[in-house]
N, C-alpha and C positions, 0 to 999 in steps of 0.2 A: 622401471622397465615395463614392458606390453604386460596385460594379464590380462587371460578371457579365464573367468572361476565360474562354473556349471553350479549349479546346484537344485535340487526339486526334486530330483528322482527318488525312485525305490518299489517297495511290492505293492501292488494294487491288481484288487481282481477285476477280470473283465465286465466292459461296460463303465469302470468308472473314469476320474479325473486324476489327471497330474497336471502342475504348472512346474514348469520349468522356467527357471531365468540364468542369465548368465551379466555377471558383472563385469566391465571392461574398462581396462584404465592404463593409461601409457602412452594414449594415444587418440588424434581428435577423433574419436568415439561418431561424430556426427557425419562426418565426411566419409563414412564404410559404407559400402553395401554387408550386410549381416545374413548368414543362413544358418539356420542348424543341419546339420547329418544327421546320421546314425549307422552304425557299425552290429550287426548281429552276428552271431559265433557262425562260424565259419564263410561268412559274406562278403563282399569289398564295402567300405563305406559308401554309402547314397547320400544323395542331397534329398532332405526333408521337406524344408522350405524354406524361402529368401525372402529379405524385403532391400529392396531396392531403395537408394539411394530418394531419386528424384520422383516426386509426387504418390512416396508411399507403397508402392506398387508392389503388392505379394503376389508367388506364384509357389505351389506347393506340387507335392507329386501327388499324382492320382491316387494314393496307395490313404491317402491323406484327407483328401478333399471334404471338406464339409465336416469333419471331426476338428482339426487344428487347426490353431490360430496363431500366427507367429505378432508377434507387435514389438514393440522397442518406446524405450523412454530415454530422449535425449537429455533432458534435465539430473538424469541419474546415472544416466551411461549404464543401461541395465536393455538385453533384447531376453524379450520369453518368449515362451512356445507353451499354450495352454492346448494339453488335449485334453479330448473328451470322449467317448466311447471305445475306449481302446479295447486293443484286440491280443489275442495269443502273440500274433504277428508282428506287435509294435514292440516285443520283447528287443531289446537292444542298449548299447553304449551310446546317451546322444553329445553331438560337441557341437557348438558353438564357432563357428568361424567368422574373421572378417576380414574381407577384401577391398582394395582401394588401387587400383591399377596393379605395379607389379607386388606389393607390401601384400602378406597374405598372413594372417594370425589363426593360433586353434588355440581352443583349453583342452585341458585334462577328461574331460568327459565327463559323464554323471549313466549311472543305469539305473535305467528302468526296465524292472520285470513284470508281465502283466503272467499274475497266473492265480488259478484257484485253489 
């Protein structure tokens, strides 16, 4: 069956690093467009960042830019999301999505807390 499984997250203080990855299987992995969210206490889930299908192409939210890095390894069927300077703000549940016309997949999440 589908499975996107998060994993990476947890407490780190600000300024540092987390990588996240999400493993995907059930499904051709390679033919997705991939994003991650994220969901904070009391917010609607946002899109974090995507990487597109054809020729690679990421686009992240401004909230984002120039700290994270989303990438994907189709040999492993694994997308991550390495961030880096996080903030108070990046506090959140992130998931893992993937989409392929109307076929739409999540995982379970993973949280990450940034605090001191």
């Amino acid at each position: 069956q589908v499975q996107l499984v998060e994993s990476g997250g947890g407490l780190v203080q600000p300024g540092g690093s987390l990588r996240l990855s999400c493993a995907a299987s059930g499904f051709n992995f390679s033919r997705f467009t991939m994003r991650w969210y994220r969901q904070a206490p009391g917010k609607e889930r946002a899109l974090v960042a995507g990487m597109l299908l054809v020729g690679g192409r990421r686009d992240y939210a401004d909230s984002v830019k120039g700290r994270f890095t989303i990438s994907r390894d189709n040999t492993k069927n694994i997308l991550y999301l390495q961030m880096n300077s996080l903030k108070f703000e990046d506090t959140a549940v992130y998931y893992c999505n993937a989409i392929y016309g109307s076929l739409g997949y999540w995982g379970q999440g993973t949280q990450v807390t940034v605090s001191s």
